[in-house]
C-alpha positions in Angstrom: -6.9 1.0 12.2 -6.0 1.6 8.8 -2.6 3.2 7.2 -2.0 3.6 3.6 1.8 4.0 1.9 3.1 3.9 -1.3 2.3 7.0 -2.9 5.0 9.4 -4.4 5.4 11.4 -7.3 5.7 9.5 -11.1 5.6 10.3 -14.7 2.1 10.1 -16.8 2.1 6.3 -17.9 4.1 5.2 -14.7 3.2 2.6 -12.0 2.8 2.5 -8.5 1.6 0.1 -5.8 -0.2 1.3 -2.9 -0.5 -1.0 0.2 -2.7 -0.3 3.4 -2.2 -2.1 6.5 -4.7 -3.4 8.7 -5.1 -4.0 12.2 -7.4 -3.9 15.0 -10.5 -6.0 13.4 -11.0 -9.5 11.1 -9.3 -8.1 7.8 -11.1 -11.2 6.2 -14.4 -10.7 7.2 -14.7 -7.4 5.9 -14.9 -5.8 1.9 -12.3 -3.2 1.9 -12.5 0.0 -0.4 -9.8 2.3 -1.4 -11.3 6.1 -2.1 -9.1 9.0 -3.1 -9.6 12.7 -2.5 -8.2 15.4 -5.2 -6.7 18.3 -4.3 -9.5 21.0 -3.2 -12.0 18.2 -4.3 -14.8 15.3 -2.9 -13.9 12.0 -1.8 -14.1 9.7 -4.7 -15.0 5.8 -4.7 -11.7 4.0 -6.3 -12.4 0.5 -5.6 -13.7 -2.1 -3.8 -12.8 -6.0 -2.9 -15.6 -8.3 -1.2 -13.9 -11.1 0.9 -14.9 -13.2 -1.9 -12.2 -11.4 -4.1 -14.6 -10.3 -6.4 -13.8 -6.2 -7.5 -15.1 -3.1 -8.8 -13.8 -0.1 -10.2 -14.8 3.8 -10.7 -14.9 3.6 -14.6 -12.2 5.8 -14.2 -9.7 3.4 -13.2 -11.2 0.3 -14.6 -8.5 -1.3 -16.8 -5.6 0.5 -15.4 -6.3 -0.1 -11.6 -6.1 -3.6 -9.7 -7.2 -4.2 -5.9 -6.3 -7.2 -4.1 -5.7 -8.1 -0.7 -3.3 -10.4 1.3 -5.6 -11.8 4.0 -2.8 -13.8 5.9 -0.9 -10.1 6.5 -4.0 -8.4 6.5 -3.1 -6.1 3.8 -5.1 -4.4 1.2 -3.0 -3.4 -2.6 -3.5 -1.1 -5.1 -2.0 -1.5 -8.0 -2.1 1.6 -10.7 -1.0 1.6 -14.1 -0.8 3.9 -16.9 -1.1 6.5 -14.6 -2.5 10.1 -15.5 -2.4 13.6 -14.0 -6.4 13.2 -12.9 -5.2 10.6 -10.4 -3.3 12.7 -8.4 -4.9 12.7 -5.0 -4.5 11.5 -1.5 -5.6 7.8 -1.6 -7.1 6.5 1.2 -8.0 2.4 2.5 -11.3 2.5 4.1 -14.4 -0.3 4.9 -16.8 1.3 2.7 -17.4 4.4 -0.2 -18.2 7.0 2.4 -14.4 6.9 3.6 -15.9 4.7 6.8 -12.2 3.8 9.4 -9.9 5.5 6.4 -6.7 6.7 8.4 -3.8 8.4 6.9 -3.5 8.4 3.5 -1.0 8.4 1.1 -0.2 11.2 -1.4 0.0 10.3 -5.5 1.1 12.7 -7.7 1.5 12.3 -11.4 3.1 14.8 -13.0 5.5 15.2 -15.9 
């Protein structure tokens, strides 16, 4: 089971951190993926994190987005920067890019 928080609403330029808790499988064997979903739009591919740590990011994000993962509490991060009204969307943790175990999500919305 996965379950996202953090979102909320924040000024262009803010920050937020997103955290999704994990339960019900080996967190550390698994790459982990957050994908978001616009309002009205398609799932999008945010970011991924192999259990190796290594990470990549939609060019979209990259440079403003971090993903990391706390394997002891079996918790996934995102950390968003310089945030802009195209993020706004409901962010989701999942085991792949096709939204594969995503559970709730949590709502961002950037707006001035």
């Amino acid at each position: 089971q996965l379950q996202a928080s953090g979102g909320g609403l924040v000024h262009p330029g803010g920050s937020l951190r997103l955290s999704c808790a994990a339960s019900g499988f080996h967190f550390s064997n698994y790459a982990m993926t957050w994908v978001r979903q616009a309002p009205g739009g398609e799932f999008e591919w945010v970011s991924t994190i192999r259990v190796d740590d290594s990470a990549s990011y939609a060019d979209s994000v990259k440079g403003r987005f971090t993903i990391f993962r706390d394997d002891s509490a079996s918790t996934l991060y995102l950390q968003m920067n310089d945030l802009k009204p195209g993020d706004t969307a409901v962010y989701f943790c999942a085991l792949n890019a096709a939204g594969t175990g995503r559970g709730q999500g949590t709502l961002v919305t950037v707006s001035s």
